[in-house]
C-alpha positions as CSV (number, residue, x, y, z in Angstrom):
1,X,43.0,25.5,103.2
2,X,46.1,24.7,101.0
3,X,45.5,20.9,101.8
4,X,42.1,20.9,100.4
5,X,43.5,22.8,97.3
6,X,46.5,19.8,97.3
7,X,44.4,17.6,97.4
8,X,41.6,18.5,95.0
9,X,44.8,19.1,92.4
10,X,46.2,16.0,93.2
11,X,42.7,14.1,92.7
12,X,42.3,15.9,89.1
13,X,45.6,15.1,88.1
14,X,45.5,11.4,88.9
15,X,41.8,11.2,87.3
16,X,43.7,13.4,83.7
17,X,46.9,10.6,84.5
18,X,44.1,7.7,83.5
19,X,42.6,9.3,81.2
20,X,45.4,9.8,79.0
21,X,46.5,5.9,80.2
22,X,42.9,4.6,78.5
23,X,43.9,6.6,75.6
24,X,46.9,5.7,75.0
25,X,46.3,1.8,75.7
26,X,43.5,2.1,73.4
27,X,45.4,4.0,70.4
28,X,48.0,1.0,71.0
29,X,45.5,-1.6,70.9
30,X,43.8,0.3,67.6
31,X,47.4,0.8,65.9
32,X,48.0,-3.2,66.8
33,X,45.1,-4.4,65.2
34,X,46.0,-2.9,62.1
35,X,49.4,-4.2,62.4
36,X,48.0,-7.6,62.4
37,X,45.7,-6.9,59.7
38,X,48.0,-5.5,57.1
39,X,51.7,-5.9,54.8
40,X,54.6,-4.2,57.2
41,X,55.3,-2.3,54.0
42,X,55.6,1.5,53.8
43,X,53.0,2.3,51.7
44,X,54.7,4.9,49.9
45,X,58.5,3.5,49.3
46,X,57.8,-0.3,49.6
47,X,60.4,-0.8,52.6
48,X,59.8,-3.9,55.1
49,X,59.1,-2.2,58.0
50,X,60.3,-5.4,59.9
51,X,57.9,-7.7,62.4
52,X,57.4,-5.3,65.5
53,X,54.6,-2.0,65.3
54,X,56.2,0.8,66.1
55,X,53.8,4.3,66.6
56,X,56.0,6.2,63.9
57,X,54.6,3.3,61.0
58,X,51.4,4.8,61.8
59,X,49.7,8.1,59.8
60,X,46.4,9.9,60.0
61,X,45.7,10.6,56.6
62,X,43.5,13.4,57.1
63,X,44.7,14.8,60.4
64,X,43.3,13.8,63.8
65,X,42.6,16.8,64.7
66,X,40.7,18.1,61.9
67,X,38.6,14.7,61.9
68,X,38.9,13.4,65.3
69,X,35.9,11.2,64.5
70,X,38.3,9.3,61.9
71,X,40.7,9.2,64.7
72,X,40.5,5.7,65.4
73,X,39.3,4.5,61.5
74,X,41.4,1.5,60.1
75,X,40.3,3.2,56.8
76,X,42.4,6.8,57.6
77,X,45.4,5.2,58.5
78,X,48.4,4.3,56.3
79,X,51.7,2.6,57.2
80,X,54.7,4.4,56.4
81,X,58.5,4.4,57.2
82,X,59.7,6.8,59.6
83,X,61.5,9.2,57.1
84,X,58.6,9.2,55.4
85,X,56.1,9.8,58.0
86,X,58.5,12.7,59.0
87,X,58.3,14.3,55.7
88,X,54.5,14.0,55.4
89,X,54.2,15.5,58.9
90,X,56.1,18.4,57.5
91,X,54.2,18.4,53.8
92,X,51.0,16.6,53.9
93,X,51.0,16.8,49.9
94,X,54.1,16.1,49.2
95,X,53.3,12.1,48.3
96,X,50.9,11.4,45.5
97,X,50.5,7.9,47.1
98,X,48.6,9.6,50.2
99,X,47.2,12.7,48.7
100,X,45.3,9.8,46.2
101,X,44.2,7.9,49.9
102,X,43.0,11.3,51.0
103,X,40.5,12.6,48.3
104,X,39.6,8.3,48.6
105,X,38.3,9.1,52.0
106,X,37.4,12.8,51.2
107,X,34.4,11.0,48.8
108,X,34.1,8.3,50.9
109,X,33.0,10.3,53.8
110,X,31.7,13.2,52.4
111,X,33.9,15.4,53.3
């Protein structure tokens, strides 16, 4: 009986193990396109960000988790230096540059 019960965990947690794998391949593959696409600039300070994405550049203007349908929108995402993107995560109002994106996408989306 504690085999089956191994085993069934073991199953789930491989199955949840490539779940999160597609996720995260896809979020990589979402965050590169936009890499491609745009100035490696923070869009708050100006700074060159250099030549290679790295996950901290990237923001959810309006929070992921409030919007998860704009999770993977080009249009909610701003590119930001680390500091930055540190402070906004603390203050999400605390840059005019990005609350002006967010009411942008507030009307844009009727939300």
């Amino acid at each position: 009986m504690i085999r089956r019960k191994y085993k069934a965990d073991s199953t789930v947690s491989i199955k949840k193990y490539e779940e999160q794998k597609k996720g995260i391949e896809k979020r990589n593959n979402f965050f590169k396109s936009i890499w491609s696409k745009r100035p490696h600039k923070c869009a708050v300070t100006g700074a060159n960000l250099g030549n290679e994405p790295n996950s901290t550049y990237f923001h959810h203007i309006l929070p992921k988790q409030k919007y998860p349908d704009l999770e993977f929108n080009e249009d909610n995402i701003v590119i930001l230096h680390p500091h930055v993107h540190g402070s906004v995560e603390m203050d999400m109002y605390k840059y005019e540059e990005i609350n002006i994106l967010r009411e942008q996408l507030k009307t844009k989306y009727n939300i």
